[in-house]
C-alpha positions, 0 to 999 in steps of 0.5 A, a space after each residue: 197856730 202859726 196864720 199865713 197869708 195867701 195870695 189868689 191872682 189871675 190876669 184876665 184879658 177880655 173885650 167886648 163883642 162888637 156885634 153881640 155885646 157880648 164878651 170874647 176871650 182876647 188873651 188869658 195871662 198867667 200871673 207870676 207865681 200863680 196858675 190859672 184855676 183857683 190855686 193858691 201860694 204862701 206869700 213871704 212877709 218881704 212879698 207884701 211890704 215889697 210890693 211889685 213896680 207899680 204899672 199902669 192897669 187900664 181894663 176895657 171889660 176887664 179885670 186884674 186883681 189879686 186876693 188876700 185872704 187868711 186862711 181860715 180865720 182871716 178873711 179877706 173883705 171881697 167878693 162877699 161881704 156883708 153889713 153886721 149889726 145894721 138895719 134894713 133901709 129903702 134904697 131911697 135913704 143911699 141911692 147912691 148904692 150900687 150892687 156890682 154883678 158878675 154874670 148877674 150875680 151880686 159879688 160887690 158893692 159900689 156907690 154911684 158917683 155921676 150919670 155914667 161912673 161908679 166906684 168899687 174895689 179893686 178887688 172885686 175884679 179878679 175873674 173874667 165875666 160879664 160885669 154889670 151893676 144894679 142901682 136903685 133897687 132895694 132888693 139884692 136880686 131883683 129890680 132897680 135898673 142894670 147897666 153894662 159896665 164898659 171899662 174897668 180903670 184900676 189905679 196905676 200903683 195898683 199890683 197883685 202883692 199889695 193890699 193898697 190902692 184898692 180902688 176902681 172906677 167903673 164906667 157904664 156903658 149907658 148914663 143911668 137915670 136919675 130919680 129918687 132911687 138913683 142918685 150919685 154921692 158927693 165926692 170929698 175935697 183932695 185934703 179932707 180929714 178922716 178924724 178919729 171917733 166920727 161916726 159915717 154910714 156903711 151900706 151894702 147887701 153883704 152877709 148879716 152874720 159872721 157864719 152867713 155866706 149868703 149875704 142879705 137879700 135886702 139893702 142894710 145900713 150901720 154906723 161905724 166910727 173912725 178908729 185911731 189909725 197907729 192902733 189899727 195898724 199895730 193891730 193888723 201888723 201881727 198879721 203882716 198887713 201893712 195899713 198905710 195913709 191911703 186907707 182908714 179903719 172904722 167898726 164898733 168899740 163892741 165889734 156889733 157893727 161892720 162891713 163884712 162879706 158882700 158889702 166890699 167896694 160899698 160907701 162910707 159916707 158922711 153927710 152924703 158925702 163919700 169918704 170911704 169905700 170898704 176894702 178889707 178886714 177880719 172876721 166881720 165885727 171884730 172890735 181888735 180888727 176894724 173894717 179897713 177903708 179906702 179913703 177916697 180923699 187920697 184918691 180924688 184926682 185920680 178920679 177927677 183925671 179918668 172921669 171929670 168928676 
């Protein structure tokens, strides 16, 4: 059966609400090639090597992003992802760890990188809505403490047809406070290396199990190692998924632990330092198909430039 890759992108434009704090609709744009509601098109391969000319994207409570996705066994890692193979953890061990709500549902995960900045994945912002986050609480649904987010930045190569650059920095509306279950993450040094065969940590409250779609309700962890990259871009290249130097794969020889729906945008980190956040796969735990990575590193003085951090 032949597999195709599809594309799902809406531009949304909206601020906040000066005297309710609330969102108003300012603009509503269609994308080329898309119409707003949940409609998808086939992508040719040219489409995804190509790209589109990259364009700065500042979002002030907003949210621009296109997801890819397989029909049917493909799965894009997005708004639902999931920990497979891991173990239930107090947010105590990762205080860093963020959950990114959409209307107060958990759609995301994130790490925590200073008083009033977070990082998640691009992709976890591609429908309009109130976006917050909830950090320092163990439980999906409840506890910890929320924060509006003010501005959503996206990186400037970020467009609707790649599968790069999946990256963004959230800043709060209010600093958070630092306790003992909320605690930012290290960042890594521009030239850090992500070698074969180190093991790092994945967190998040995504899905437990390939078949699950509802994610887990309590905060879990694994450990994945670093796979060869050249063998994880033959891998997905029969898919016309171009894995470049910007990201990283990591899973289990065995495919028994991974990153999966719900966990997206979620950290890797080694020696609490961040390395990497979740951005796409396959099926959760496929050991031909590694989970994929942004690798942070690549992207430090973009986060250094919009945070000061």
């Amino acid at each position: 059966m032949k597999e195709s890759v599809y594309n799902y992108s809406l531009l949304s434009v909206h601020a906040p609400n000066e005297d309710k704090n609330e969102l108003s609709w300012r603009k509503w744009k269609q994308l080329e090639g898309t119409t707003p509601g949940n409609s998808i098109r086939q992508l040719d391969k040219s489409e995804i090597n190509n790209g589109l000319d990259p364009e700065p994207t500042t979002i002030s409570r907003t949210t621009t992003d296109t997801k890819y996705f397989k029909h049917g066994k493909i799965t894009f890692t997005t708004c639902l992802e999931r920990i497979v193979g891991g173990n239930q953890v107090d947010i105590m061990r990762v205080p860093y760890q963020i959950s990114v709500l959409q209307d107060l549902q958990s759609i995301c995960g994130g790490a925590l990188i200073g008083l009033r900045y977070a990082l998640s994945a691009a992709h976890c912002f591609h429908t309009p809505g109130m976006y917050r986050i909830r950090a320092g609480s163990s439980l999906k649904d409840s506890g910890g403490e929320i924060v509006n987010i003010r501005k959503v930045l996206l990186h400037p190569k970020r467009t609707t047809r790649l599968y790069e650059y999946d990256i963004a920095i959230l800043e709060l509306e209010r600093p958070v406070k630092f306790k003992s279950t909320i605690q930012p993450v290290q960042l890594p040094d521009n030239d850090a290396l992500i070698v074969p065969g180190i093991n790092g940590m994945i967190s998040g409250f995504g899905d437990t199990y390939t078949a699950e779609n509802t994610g887990s309700r309590v905060l879990r962890v694994a450990q994945v190692s670093v796979q060869n990259l050249k063998s994880c871009e033959k891998s997905y290249s029969l898919y016309g998924i171009p894995i470049t130097s910007s990201v990283f794969c990591a899973g289990s020889p065995q495919g028994t632990k991974d990153s999966c729906q719900g966990d997206s945008g979620g950290p890797f980190v080694i020696d609490n330092v961040l390395y990497g956040l979740v951005s796409f796969g396959l099926q959760c735990g496929d050991p031909e198909h590694p989970g994929v990575y942004t690798n942070v590193a690549v992207f430090r003085d973009f986060i250094r430039i919009n945070t000061g951090i």
